[in-house]
C-alpha positions as CSV (number, residue, x, y, z in Angstrom):
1,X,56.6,46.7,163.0
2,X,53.7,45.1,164.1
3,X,52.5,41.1,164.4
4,X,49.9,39.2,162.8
5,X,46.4,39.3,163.8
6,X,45.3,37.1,167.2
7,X,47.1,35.4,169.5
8,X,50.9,34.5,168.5
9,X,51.7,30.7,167.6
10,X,55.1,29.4,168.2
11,X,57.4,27.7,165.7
12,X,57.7,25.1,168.2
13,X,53.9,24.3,168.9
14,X,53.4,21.5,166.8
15,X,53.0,18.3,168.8
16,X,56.5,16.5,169.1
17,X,56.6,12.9,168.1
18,X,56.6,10.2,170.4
19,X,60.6,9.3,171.2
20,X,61.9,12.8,170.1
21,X,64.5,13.5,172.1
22,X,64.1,16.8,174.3
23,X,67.1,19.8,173.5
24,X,68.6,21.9,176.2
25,X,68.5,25.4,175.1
26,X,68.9,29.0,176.3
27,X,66.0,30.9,176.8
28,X,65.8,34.2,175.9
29,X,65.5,36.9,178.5
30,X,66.7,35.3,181.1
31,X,69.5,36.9,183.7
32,X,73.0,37.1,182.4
33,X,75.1,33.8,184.1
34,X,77.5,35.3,186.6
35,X,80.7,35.8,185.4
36,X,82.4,32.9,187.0
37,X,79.6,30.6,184.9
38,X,80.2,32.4,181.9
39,X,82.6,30.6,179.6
40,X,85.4,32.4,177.9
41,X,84.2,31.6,174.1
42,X,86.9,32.3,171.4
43,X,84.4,32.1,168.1
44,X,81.0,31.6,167.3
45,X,81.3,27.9,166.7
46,X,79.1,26.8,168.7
47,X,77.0,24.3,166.9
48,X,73.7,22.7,168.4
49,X,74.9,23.7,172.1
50,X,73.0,26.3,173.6
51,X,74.3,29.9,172.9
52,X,76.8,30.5,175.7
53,X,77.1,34.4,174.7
54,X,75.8,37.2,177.2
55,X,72.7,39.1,175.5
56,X,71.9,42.4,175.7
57,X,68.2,42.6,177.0
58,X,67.4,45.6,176.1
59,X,68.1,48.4,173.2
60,X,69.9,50.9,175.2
61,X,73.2,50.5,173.2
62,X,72.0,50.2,169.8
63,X,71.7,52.0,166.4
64,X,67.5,52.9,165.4
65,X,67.0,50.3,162.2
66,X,66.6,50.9,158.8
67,X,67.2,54.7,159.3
68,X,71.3,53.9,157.5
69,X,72.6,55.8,160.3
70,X,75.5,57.9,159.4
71,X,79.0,56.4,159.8
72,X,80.5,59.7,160.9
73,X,79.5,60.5,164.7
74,X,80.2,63.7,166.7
75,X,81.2,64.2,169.6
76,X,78.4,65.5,170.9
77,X,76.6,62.7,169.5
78,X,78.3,59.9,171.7
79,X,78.5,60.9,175.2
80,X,80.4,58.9,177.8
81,X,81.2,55.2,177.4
82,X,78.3,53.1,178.4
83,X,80.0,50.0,178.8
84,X,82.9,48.1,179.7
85,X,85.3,48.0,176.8
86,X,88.7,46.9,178.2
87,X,91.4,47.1,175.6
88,X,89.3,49.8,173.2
89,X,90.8,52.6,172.2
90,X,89.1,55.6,174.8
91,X,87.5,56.7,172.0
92,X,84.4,54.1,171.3
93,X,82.1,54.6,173.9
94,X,80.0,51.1,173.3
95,X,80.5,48.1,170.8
96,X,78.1,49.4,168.4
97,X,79.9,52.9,168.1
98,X,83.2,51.0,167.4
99,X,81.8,49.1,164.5
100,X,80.3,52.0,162.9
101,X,83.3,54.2,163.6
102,X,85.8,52.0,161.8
103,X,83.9,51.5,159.2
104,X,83.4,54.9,158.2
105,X,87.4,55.5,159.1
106,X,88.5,53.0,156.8
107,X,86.1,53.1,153.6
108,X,85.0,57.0,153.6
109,X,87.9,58.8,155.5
110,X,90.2,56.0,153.4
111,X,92.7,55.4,156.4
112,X,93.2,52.1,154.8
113,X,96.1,51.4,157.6
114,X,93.3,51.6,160.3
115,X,92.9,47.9,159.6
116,X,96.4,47.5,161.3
117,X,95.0,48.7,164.5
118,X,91.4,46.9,164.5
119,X,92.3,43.7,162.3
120,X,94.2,40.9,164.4
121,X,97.6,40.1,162.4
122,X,96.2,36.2,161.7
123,X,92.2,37.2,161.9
124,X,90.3,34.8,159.6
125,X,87.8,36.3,157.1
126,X,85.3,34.4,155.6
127,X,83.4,35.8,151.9
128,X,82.3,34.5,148.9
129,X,85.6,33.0,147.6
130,X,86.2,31.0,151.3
131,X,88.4,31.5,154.3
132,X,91.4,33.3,153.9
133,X,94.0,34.2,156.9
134,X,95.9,37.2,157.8
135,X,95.1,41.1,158.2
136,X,97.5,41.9,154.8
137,X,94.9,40.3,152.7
138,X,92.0,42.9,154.1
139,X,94.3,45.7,153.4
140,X,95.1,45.0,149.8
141,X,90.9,43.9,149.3
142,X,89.8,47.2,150.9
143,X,92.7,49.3,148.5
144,X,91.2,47.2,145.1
145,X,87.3,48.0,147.0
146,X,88.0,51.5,147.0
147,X,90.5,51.8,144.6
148,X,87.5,51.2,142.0
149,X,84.5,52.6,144.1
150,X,86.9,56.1,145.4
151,X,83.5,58.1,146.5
152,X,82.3,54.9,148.7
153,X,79.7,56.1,151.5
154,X,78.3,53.8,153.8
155,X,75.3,53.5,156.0
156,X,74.8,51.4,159.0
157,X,71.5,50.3,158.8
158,X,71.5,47.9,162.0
159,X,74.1,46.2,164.0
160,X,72.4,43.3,166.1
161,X,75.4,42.2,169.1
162,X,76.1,40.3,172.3
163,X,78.9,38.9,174.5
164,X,81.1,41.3,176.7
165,X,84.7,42.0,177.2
166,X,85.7,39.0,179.1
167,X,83.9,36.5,176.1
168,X,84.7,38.8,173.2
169,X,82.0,40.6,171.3
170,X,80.1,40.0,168.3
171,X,78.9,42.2,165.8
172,X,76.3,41.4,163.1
173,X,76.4,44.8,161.0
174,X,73.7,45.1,158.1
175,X,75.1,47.8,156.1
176,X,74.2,49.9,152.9
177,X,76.8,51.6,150.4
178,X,76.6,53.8,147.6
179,X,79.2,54.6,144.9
180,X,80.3,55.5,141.3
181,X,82.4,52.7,139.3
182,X,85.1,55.2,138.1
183,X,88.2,52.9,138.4
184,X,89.0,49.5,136.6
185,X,88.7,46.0,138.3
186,X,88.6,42.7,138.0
187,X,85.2,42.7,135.9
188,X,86.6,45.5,133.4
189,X,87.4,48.9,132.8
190,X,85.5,51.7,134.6
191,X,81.5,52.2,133.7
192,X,80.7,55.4,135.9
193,X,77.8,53.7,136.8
194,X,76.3,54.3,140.3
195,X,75.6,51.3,142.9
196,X,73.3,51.0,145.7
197,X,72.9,48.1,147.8
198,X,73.0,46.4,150.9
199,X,75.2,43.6,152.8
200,X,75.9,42.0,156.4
201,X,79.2,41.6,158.1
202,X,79.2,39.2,161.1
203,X,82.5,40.4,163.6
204,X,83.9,39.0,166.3
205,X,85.9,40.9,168.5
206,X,88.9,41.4,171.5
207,X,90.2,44.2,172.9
208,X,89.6,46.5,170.0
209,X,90.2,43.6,167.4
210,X,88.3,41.8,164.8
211,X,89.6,38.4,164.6
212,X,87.2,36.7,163.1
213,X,84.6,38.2,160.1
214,X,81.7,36.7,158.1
215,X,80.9,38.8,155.5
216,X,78.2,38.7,152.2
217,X,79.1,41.4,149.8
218,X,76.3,41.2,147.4
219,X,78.3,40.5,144.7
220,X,75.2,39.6,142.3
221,X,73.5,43.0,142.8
222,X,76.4,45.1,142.4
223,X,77.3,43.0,139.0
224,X,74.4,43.4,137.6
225,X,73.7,47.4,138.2
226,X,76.8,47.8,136.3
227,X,75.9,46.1,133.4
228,X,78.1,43.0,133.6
229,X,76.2,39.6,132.5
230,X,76.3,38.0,136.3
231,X,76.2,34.2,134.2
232,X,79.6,35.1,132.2
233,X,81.3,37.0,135.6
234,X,80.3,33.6,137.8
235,X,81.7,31.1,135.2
236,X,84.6,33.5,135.1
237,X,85.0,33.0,138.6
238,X,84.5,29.8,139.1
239,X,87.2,28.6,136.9
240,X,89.8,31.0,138.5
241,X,89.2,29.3,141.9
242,X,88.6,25.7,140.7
243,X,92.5,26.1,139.0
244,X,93.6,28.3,142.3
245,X,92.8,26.2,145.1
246,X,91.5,22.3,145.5
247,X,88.8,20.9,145.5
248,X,86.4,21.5,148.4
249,X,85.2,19.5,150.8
250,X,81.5,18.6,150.7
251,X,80.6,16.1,152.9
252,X,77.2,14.1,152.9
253,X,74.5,16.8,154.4
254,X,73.5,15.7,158.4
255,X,70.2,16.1,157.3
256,X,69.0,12.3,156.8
257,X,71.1,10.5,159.7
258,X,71.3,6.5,158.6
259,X,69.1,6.8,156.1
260,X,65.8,7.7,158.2
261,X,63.2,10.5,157.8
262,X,64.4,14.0,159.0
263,X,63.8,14.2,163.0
264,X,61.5,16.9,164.2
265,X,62.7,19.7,166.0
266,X,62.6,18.7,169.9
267,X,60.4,20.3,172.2
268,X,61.8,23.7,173.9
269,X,63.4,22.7,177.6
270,X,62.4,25.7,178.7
271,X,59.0,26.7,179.7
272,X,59.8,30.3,181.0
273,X,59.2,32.7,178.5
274,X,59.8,33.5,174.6
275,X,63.2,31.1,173.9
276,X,64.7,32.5,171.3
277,X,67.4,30.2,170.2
278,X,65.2,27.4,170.1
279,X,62.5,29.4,168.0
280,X,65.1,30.0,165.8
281,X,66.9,26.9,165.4
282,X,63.1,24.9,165.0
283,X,62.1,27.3,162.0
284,X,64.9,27.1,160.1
285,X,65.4,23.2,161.2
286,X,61.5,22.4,160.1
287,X,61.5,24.5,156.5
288,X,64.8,23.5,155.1
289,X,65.5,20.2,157.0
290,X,61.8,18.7,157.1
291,X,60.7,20.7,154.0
292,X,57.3,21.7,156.3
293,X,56.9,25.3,154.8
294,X,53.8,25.4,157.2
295,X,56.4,26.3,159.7
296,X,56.3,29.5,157.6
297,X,53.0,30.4,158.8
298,X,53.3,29.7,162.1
299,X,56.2,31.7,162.9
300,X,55.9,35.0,160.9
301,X,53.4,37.5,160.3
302,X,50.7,37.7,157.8
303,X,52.3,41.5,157.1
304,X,56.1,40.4,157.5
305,X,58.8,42.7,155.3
306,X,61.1,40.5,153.6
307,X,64.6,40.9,151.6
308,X,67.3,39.3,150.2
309,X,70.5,38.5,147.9
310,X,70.4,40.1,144.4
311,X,67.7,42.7,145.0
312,X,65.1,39.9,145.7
313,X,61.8,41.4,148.2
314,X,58.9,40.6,149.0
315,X,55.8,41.7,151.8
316,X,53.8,38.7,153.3
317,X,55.0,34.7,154.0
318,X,54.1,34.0,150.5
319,X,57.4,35.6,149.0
320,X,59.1,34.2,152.0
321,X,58.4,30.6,151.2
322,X,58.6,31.3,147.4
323,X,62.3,31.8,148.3
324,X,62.7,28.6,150.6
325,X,60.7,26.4,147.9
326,X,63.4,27.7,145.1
327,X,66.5,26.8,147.1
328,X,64.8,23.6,148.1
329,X,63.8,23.1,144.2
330,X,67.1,23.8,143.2
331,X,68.5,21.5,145.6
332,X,66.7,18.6,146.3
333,X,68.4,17.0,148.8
334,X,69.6,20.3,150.6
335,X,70.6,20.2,154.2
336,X,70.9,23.0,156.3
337,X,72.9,23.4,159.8
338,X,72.4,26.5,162.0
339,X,76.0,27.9,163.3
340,X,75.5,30.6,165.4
341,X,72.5,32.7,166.8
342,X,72.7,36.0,168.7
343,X,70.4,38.4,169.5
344,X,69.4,41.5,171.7
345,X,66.1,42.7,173.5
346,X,62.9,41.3,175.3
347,X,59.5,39.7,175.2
348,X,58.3,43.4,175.6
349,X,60.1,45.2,173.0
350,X,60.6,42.4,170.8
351,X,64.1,40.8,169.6
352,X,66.4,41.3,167.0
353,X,68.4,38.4,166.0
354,X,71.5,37.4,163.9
355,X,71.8,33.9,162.6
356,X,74.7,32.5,160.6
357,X,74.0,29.3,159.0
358,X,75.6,26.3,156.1
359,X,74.2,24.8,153.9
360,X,74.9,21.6,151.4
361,X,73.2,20.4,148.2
362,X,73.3,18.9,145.1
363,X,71.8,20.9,141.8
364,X,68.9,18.4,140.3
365,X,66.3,20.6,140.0
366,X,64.9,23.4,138.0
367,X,64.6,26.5,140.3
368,X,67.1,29.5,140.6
369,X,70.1,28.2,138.3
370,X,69.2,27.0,135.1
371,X,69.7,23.1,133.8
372,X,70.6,21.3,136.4
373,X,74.6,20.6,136.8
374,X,74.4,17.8,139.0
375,X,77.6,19.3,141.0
376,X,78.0,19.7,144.8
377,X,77.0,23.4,146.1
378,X,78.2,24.5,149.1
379,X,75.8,27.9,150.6
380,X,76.1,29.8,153.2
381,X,74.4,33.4,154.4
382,X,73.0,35.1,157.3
383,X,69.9,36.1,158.5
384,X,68.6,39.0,160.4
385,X,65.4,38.3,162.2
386,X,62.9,41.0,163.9
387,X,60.6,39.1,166.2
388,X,57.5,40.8,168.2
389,X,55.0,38.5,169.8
390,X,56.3,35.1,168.8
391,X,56.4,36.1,165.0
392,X,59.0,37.8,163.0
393,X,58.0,40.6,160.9
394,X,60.8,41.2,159.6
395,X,63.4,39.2,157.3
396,X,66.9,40.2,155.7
397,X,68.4,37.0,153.9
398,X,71.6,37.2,152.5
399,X,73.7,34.7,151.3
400,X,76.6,33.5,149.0
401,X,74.9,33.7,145.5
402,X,77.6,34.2,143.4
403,X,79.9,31.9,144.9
404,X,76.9,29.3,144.5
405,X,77.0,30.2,141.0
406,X,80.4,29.7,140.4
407,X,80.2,26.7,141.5
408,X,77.4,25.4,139.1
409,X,78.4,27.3,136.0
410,X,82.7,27.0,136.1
411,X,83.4,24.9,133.3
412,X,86.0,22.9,136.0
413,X,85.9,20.5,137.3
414,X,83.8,18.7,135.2
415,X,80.3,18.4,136.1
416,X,79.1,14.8,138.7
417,X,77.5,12.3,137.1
418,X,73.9,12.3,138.1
């Protein structure tokens, strides 16, 4: 991966208005806190405060990306744990190795009742259809998963993480799967057709148990290579959760506060080195909050790779602000919080970083979806960042698309009056 041509140029260069306030944030590369100034952090709710997580600065425990490293590890392969892991079984040997591990013990090796031992009883899960509570609910979604996908393989194409035994870990795991349809579900009988495609699972995890999972499925992509009209499935959908569960709450997006203009990001605290989180939290602040897409240019190069939900990819930051004008036509008034940012590495090698972020809008325009419905979306996704001198080259976007369709196309409730 390489940066654009000359000198880099920060998100957060632009002059800051007169009055903005400053932000506190924690700057990336910096020595771990001491354990005793290290808080104990449960989730990764950790709004605008600065990320209070230990990050790794280097790659020494990590998985080469893009290469879809194989699930299944030898022995040979893992050598002696090579860091602390207290409450993990003996046999992970670092954070990463557990994630990839379990994955391939419970989808390829089908040892379905491994989620026992590496789900907590009351974890919270997080997907396309909402939050749901309670390890039994994995177990039967994993049997239906493979139950119709039996010859499942998986691939973990990166896993970006931070935190430590004492604060929990967490686990952003960008994964790619491959498999025949040869067994009914939801969407119909089997169509022996093959899938490929790609998804993200954000973990968190104690003593050799997730407790807490984000996770994008894709849903679009695998719909579609199967031959199933992704409008009709969504509507479908949508229906069966508006008459399942109640309405959801959508409250007025933070993004215009009293009324006024959208703040600029504030100025960066910290003037030691590449700060990460506020790099971060700026871009994604000044495209979807201020609507500056020049933010665009600024902070990713000329060359950058990009991908997202449904298939959708692009090279250079003209495909990656064709996607942020689409969202932003589809939903004029969208406002879009940050939740959690992670990341591992240096100013030397570059970072890679994880970020989990919300959404709210309302569909008045003509972009993605059609004729506007005039109903209340609520989005949310995760993005993997690759960043090497103050510009990311690289971009995998991922985020609730057929959920957001549901919720346009259901037929209840009714739509909002414009």
């Amino acid at each position: 991966m390489t940066a654009g041509n000359g000198a880099p140029e920060r998100a957060d260069e632009r002059p800051t208005p007169p009055g903005s306030p400053e932000g506190k944030t924690s700057p990336g590369g910096k020595a771990a806190p001491s354990a005793e100034a290290r808080p104990v952090i449960i989730g990764p709710h950790l709004t605008d405060a600065p990320s209070g997580r230990v990050m790794p600065a280097d790659f020494s425990i990590a998985v080469r990306p893009g290469t879809g490293s194989s699930t299944l590890r030898a022995d040979r392969e893992r050598g002696e744990r090579r860091q602390s892991m207290r409450g993990f079984e003996d046999t992970y040997v670092d954070i990463v190795d557990y994630i990839i591990r379990i994955t391939h013990r419970i989808w390829e090796d089908q040892d379905i009742g491994y989620i026992y031992d590496t789900y907590s009883p009351g974890c919270f899960v997080y997907d396309d259809s909402g939050a749901h509570y309670g390890v039994e609910r994995v177990v039967a979604a994993t049997v239906q998963g493979i139950h119709a996908f039996p010859d499942t393989r998986s691939w973990a194409d990166d896993v970006i993480w931070a935190g430590d035994d004492e604060q929990g870990f967490v686990t952003s795991h960008r994964y790619i799967t491959t498999g025949h349809h040869l067994a009914p579900w939801r969407w119909g009988g089997a169509t022996g057709r093959r899938v490929d495609m790609w998804g993200i699972a954000n973990c968190v995890i104690r003593e050799n148990e997730i407790f807490e999972e984000w996770v994008l499925y894709n849903m679009c992509s695998k719909l579609a290579q199967l031959g199933i009209d992704v409008a009709w499935a969504a509507r479908e959908y949508g229906n069966e959760l508006a008459s399942a569960t109640a309405d959801r709450h959508l409250p007025e997006s933070e993004r215009l506060i009293g009324g006024r203009s959208p703040e600029y990001y504030p100025a960066s605290a910290s003037g030691d080195g590449f700060d990460v989180e506020h790099f971060v939290r700026g871009l994604f602040h000044n495209v979807y909050n201020r609507r500056d897409l020049s933010a665009v240019d600024r902070a990713y190069s000329q060359a950058v790779r990009w991908k997202a939900a449904s298939g959708r990819a692009g090279y250079g930051r003209a495909d990656v602000k064709g996607m942020a004008r689409g969202l932003l036509a589809t939903f004029p008034d969208l406002g879009m919080h940050v939740d959690e940012v992670h990341w591992m590495g240096n100013e030397a090698e570059g970072f890679r970083v994880s970020v989990r972020w919300t959404a709210l809008g309302t569909h008045r325009g003509y972009g993605l979806y059609g004729a506007p419905s005039h109903r209340r979306v609520h989005l949310w996704g995760i993005n993997q960042l690759y960043i090497t001198a103050g510009r990311v080259t690289e971009d995998w976007m991922m985020f609730n698309e057929f959920d957001v369709m549901a919720q346009i196309l259901s037929d209840e409730p009714p739509a909002m009056v414009p």
